[in-house]
C-alpha positions in Angstrom: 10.5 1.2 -15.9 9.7 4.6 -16.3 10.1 7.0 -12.8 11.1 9.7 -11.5 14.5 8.5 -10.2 18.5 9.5 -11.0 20.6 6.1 -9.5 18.6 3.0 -8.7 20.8 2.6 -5.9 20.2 5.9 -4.6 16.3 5.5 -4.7 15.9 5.8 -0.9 18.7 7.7 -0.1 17.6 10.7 -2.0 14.1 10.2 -0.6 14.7 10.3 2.5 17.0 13.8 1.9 14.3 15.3 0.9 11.6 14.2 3.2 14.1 16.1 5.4 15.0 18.9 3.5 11.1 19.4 3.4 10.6 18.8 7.1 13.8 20.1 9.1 11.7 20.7 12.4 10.1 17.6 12.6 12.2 14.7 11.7 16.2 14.2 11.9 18.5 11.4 11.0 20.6 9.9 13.6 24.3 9.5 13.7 23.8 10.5 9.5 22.7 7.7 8.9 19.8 8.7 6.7 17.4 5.2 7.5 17.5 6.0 10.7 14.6 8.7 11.6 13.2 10.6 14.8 11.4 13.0 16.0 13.6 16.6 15.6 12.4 18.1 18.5 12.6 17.7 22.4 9.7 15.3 23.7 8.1 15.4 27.4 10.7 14.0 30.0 10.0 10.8 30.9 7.4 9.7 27.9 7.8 6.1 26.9 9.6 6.1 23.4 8.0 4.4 20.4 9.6 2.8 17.5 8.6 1.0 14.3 10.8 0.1 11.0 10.6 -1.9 7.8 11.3 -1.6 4.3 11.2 1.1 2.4 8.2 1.8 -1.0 5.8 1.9 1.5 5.3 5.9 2.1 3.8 7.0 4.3 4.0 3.6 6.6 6.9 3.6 8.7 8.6 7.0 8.8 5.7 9.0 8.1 3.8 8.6 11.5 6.9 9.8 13.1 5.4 12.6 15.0 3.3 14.2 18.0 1.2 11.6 19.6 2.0 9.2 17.0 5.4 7.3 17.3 9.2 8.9 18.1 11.5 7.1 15.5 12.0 4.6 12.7 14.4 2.8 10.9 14.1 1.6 7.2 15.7 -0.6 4.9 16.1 -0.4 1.4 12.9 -1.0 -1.0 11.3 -4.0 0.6 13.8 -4.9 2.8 14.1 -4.9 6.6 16.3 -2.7 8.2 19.4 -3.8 10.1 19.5 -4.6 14.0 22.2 -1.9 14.4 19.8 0.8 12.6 16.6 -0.2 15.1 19.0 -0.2 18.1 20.5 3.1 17.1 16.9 4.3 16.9 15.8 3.1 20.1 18.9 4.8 21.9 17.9 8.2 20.8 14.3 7.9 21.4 14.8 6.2 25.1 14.1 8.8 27.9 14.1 6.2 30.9 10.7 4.7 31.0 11.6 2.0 27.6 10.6 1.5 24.4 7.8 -0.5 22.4 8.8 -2.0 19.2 5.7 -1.4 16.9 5.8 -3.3 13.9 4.3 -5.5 10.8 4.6 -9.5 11.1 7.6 -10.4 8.5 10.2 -12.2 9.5 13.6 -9.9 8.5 11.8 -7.1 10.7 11.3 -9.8 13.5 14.6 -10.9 13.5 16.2 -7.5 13.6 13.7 -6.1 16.5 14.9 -9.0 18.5 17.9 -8.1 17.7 17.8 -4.9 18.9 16.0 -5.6 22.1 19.0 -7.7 23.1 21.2 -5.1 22.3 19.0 -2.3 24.1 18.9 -4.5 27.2 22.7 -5.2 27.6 22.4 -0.9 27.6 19.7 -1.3 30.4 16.6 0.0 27.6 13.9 -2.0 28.6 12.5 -3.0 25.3 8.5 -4.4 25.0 6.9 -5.5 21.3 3.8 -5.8 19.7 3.5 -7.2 15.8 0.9 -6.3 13.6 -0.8 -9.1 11.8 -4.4 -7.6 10.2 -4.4 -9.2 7.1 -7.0 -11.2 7.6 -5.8 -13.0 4.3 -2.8 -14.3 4.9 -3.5 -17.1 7.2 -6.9 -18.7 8.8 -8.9 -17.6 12.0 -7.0 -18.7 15.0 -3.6 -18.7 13.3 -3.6 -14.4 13.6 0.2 -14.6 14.7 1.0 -16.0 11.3 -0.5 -13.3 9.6 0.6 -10.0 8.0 1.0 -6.3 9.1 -0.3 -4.2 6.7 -2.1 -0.8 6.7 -4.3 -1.4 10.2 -0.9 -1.0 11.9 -1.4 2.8 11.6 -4.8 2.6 13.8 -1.9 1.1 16.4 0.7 4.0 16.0 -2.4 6.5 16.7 -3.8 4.6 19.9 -0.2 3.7 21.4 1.1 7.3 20.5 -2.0 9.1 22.2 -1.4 7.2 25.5 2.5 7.5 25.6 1.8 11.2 24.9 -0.3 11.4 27.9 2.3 9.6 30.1 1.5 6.2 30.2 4.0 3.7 31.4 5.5 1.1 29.1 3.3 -1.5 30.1 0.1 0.5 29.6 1.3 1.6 26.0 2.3 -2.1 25.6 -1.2 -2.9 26.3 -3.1 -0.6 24.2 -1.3 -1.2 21.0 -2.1 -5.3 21.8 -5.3 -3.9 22.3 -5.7 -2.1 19.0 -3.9 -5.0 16.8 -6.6 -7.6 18.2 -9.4 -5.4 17.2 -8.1 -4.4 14.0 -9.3 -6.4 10.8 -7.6 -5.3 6.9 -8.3 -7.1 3.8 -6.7 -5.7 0.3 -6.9 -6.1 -3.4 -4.4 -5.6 -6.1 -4.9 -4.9 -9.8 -1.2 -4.4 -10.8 2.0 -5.5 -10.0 5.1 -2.4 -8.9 8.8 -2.1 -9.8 11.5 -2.5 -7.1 13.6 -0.1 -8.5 17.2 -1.7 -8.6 15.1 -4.2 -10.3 13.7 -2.1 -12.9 11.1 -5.1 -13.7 7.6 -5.9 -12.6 7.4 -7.9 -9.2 4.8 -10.2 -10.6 2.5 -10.5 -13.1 -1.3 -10.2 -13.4 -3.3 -9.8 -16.4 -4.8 -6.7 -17.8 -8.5 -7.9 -16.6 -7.5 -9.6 -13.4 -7.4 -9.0 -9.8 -6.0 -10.6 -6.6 -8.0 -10.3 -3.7 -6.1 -10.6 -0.6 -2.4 -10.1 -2.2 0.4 -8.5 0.6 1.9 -4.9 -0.1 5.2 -6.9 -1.2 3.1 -9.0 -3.3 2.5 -11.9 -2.0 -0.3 -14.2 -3.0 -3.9 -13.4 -2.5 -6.5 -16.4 -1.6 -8.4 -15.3 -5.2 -7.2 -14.3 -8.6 -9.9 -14.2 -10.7 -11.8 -11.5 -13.2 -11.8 -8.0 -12.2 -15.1 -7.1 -10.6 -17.4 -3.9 -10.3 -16.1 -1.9 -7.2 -19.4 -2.8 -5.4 -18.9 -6.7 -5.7 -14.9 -6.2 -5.0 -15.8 -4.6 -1.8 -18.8 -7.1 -1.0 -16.6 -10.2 -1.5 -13.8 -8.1 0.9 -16.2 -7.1 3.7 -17.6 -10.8 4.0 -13.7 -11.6 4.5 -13.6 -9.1 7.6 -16.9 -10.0 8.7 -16.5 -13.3 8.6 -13.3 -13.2 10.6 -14.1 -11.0 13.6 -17.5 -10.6 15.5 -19.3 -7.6 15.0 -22.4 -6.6 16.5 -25.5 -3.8 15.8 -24.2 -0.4 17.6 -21.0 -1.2 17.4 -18.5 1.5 16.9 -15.6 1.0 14.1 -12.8 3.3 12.7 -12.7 3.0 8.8 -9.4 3.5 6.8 -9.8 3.2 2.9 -6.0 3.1 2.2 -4.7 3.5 -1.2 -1.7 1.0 -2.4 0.5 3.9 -4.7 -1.4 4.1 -8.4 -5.6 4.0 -7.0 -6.9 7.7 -7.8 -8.9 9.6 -5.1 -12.1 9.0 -6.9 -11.9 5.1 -6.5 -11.1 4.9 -3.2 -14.0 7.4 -2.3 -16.4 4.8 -4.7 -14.8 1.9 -2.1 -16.4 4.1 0.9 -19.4 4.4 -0.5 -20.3 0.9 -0.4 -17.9 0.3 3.0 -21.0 3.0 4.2 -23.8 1.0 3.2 -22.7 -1.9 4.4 -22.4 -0.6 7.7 -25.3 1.3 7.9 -27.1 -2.2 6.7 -25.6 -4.2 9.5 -26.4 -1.1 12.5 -22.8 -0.5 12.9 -21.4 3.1 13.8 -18.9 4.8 12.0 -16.6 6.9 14.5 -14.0 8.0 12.0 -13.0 7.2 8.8 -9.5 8.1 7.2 -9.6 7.7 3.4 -6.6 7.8 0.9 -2.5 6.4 1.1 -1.4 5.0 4.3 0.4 2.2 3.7 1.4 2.1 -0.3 3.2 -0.4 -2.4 5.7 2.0 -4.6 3.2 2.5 -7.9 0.6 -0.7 -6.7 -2.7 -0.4 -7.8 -4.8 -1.5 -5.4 -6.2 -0.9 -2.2 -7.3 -2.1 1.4 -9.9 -1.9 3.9 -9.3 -1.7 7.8 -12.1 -1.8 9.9 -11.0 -1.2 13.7 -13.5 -2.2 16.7 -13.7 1.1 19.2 -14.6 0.5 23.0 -14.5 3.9 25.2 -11.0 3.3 25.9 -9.8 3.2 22.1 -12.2 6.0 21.0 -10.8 8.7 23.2 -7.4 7.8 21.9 -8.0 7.4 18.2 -9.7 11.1 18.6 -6.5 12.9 20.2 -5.3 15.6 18.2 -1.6 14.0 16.6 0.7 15.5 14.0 3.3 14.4 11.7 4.6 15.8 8.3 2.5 13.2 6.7 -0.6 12.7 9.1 -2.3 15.3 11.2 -5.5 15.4 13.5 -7.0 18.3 15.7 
């Protein structure tokens, strides 16, 4: 294992100080408790709060799309592992201005659990607590069994959408609705060529060999539906796009959102090689590109590897996937 770390056990600890040190005016712990994260500065009275959570090795999902018109707080675990109930509802209190909070959050069960949790808790306080779970892995279970599949890096096309409309003073329900919204029309598919190292494991997670791939494996490493040869990029993102397509109806005109997302070891250069051909695929089949987002979103500590959401824009989703948002680690004009 060879990082840049002091304590295994003080891996996240010591991240998180200096994500704050580096950021004093935009994020703050709450109650000193360092996992639990929001927004450092006063919000619009009244704005419906937003929270998400999960474990930790996953920079900058989570805690790094705390932020103007993006979410208000998040609680993490250690390196993935779910964050306590007592963290989320401690999170949720602070971000609560009267109008309730939505849970925003990927499909695993510890995070489930715990949101629940907290939502109990939140309601005995008189927070009125909604949820919506992402599940784009188009992977990780068949076509009409989406609630069994996985969040992965398409959640962050749900924090922008949800985040622009409770910015602009929509009511819980509405924001409720919008993020739904978004998560239906959100398709991901990913690829792994290595495995990472938990560090208070200091060993591999899994295996793979040197000229093998996994398409569809999960950011924690869970299988794939294909291990087989590596490929050229070309055929890796052909055999990934027939995956998306094949799942979800797209039509000629259509407008989509693209986000290449990088797993943690995947230079730059690649991932603009995967765009390339994500382009001329689209152009082929007469669909629109509105925006595109390219490089680390969701990682997987030192994964290499990457993913590629595609989300489905009406008029309604456009206007708020172009509202100016900003966060230490993601910022639009």
């Amino acid at each position: 294992m060879k990082k840049f770390i002091n304590k295994p056990e003080n891996y996240v600890d010591e991240m998180i100080k200096g994500i704050l040190y580096a950021h004093p005016n935009k994020l703050k712990c709450v109650n000193n408790d360092l996992k639990c994260l929001t927004r450092a500065y006063e919000v619009r009275e009244g704005k419906v709060g937003i929270a998400t959570g999960g474990g930790s090795g996953h920079l900058p999902l989570f805690l790094g799309y705390v932020g103007e018109g993006l979410i208000d707080g998040a609680s993490v675990g250690n390196v993935f592992a779910s964050p306590s109930a007592a963290q989320m509802y401690e999170v949720t209190k602070e971000i609560d201005e009267g109008r309730g909070v939505l849970y925003l959050y990927g499909n695993y069960t510890g995070d489930i659990m715990n949101f629940d949790m907290a939502a109990e808790m939140a309601d005995m306080d008189g927070i009125r607590v909604t949820s919506v779970v992402g599940n784009d892995d188009v992977a990780s279970s068949k076509k009409g069994e989406e609630n069994k599949r996985r969040g992965i890096a398409g959640l962050v096309f749900a924090y922008k959408t949800a985040g622009a409309y409770a910015e602009e003073g929509a009511d819980l329900d509405e924001v409720t609705r919008i993020a739904q919204k978004t998560v239906d029309n959100t398709r991901t598919m990913g690829v792994a060529l290595s495995p990472c190292v938990i560090p208070e494991i200091g060993k591999n997670t899994f295996s793979i060999g040197e000229d093998e791939m996994e398409i569809g494996m999960g950011i924690h490493g869970e299988h794939g539906i294909n291990r087989g040869k590596l490929l050229e990029a070309d055929e890796v993102v052909n055999v990934m796009m027939e995956h998306i397509f094949n799942d979800y109806e797209y039509k000629r005109e259509d407008e989509v959102v693209v986000l290449i997302n990088g797993l943690g070891s995947t230079p730059l250069d690649e991932l603009y090689i995967v765009y390339r051909r994500v382009y001329e695929i689209l152009q082929e089949k007469g669909i629109k590109i509105h925006r595109k987002y390219i490089g680390e979103f969701a990682t997987s500590m030192e994964m290499a590897g990457m993913s590629i959401s595609l989300l489905k824009l009406d008029e309604e989703l456009k206007r708020l996937i172009d509202a100016p948002c900003a966060s230490p680690f993601f910022m639009q004009k």
